[in-house]
C-alpha positions in Angstrom: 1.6 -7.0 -4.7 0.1 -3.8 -5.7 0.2 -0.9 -8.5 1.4 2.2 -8.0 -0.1 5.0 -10.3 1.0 8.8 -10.7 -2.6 10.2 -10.8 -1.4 13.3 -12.5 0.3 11.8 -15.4 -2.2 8.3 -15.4 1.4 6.7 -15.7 1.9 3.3 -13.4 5.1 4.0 -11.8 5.1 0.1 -10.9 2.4 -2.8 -11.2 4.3 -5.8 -9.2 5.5 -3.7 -6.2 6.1 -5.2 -3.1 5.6 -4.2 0.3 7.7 -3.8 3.1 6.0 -3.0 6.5 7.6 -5.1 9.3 10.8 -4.0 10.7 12.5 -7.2 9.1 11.3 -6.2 5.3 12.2 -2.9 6.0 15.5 -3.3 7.3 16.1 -5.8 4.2 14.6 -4.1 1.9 16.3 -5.0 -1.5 19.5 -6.0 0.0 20.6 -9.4 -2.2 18.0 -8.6 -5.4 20.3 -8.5 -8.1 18.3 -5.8 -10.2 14.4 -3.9 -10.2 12.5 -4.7 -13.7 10.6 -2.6 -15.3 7.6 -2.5 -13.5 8.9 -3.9 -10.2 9.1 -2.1 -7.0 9.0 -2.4 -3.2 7.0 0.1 -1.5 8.2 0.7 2.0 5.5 2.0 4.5 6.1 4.3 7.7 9.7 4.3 6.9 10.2 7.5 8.3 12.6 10.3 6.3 14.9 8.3 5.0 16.4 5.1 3.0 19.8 3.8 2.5 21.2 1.4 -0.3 24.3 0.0 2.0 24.5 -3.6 1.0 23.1 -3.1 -2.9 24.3 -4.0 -5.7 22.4 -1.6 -8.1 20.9 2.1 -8.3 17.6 3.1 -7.5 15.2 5.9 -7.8 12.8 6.3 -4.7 9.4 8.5 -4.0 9.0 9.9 -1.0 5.7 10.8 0.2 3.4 11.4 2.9 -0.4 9.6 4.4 -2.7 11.1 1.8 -0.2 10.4 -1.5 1.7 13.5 -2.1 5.1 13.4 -3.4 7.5 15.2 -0.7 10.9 13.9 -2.4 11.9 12.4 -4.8 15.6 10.5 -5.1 16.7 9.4 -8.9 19.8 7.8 -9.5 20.9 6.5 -6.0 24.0 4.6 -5.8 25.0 1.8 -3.5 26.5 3.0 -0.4 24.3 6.1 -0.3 21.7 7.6 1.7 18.8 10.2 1.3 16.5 11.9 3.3 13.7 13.8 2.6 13.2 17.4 4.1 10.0 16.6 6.5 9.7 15.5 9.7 6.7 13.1 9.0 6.4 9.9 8.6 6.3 9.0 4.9 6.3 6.1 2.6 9.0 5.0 -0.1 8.5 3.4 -3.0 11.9 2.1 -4.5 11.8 1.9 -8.2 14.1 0.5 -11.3 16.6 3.8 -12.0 15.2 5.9 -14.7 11.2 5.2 -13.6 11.1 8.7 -12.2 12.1 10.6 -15.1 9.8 8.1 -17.6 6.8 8.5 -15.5 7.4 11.9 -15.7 7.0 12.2 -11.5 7.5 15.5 -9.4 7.5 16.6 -6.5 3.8 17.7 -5.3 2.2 15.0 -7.4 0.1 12.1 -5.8 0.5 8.7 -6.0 -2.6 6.1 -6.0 -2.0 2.3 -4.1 -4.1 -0.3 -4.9 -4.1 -3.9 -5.0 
């Protein structure tokens, strides 16, 4: 598990996320969790430009962004059954977050985002 902080604001976005880096924990995902806490997350490295929620059963919000930590997209609100992808072509890192943490941590796009265990 790690902590995910939005060095801008000092808020932690998450302090018992997960991560997902083999192709089977990215492919799963969150697929069968029944909900995200407050404070939960699952972090999801090198996963390219884009995430899915096929197979959910509850909305997300979801950071996009990029090897040094800044926010390329951001994603609030996602649905089952729907998709995003963020408008670069590098290979980014997603960290998939209870609905609403986006917004309460105050997160935008061009912020950075610290890891750490």
């Amino acid at each position: 598990m790690v902590k995910v902080m939005n060095q801008r604001t000092g808020i932690l976005l998450g302090d018992q996320v997960e991560i997902a880096q083999t192709f089977s924990t990215r492919l799963i995902g969150l697929i069968g969790r029944k909900e995200l806490k407050s404070g939960e997350g699952l972090l999801i490295k090198g996963s390219g430009n884009s995430i899915h929620t096929c197979f959910m059963k509850f909305p997300i919000d979801a950071v996009f962004f990029d090897s040094k930590g800044q926010v390329i997209h951001l994603a609030k609100g996602l649905h089952p059954w729907r998709m995003t992808i963020a408008k670069s072509l590098k290979r980014t890192d997603v960290l998939e977050l209870p609905m609403g943490a986006i917004e309460a941590s105050d997160t935008r796009i061009g912020d950075h985002v610290s890891v750490t265990t």
